[in-house]
N, C-alpha and C positions, 0 to 999 in steps of 0.2 A: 470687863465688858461682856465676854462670855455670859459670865453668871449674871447681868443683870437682864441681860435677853430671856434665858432661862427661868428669873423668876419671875418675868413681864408674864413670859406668857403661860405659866403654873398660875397665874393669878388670872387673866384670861380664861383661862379652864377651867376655872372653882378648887385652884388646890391642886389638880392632877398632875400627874408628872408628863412632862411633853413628850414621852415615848410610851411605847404600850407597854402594857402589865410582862413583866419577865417572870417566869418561874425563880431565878435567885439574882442576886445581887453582881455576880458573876457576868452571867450573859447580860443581862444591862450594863453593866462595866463594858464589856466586850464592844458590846452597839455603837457605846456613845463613843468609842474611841475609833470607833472605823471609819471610815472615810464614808461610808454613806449613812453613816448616824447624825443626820441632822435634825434636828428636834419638829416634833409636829404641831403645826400649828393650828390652834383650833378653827376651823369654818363661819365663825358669825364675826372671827376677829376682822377689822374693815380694812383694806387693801394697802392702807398707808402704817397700820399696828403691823399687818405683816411683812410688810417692809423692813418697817425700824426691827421685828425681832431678825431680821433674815440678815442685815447689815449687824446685829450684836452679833450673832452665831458662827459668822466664816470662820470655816476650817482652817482657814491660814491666817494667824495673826495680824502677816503685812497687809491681808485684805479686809480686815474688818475693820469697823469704821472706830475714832477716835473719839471720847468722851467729849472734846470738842464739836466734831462732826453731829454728834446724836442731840446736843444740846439743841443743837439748829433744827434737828429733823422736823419738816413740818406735825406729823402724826405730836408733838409736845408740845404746838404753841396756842396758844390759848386765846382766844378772841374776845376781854374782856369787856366788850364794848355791846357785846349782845345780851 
């Protein structure tokens, strides 16, 4: 679930990594394991994408949501009627 918030929103951002440019591989490792290394989400993403990525992302397992859960998320359903 992690990872697929992750690449939602590198894809959101044309590619880019949800955190800013680190000089090595190191200090980016470092970031994303710290407790305030939560991934940035890009500004034109719409209120309900930053949702869904902020519910893949929790820091705590128990708190993030369940591929069940996401399935539902409104930001996924699709209004084929328009």
């Amino acid at each position: 679930i992690w990872s697929l918030g992750i690449t939602v929103g590198e894809m959101l951002n044309c590619g880019n990594p949800p955190w800013p440019p680190f000089p090595g591989a190191a200090h980016a490792f470092m970031h994303i394991a710290s407790d305030a290394g939560v991934p940035i989400i890009p500004t034109h993403v719409s209120p309900l994408g930053a949702d869904f990525i902020r519910k893949c992302t929790m820091r705590d397992p128990k708190l993030r949501a369940s591929a069940a859960e996401l399935l539902g998320h409104e930001w996924l359903q699709v209004d084929i009627d328009s």
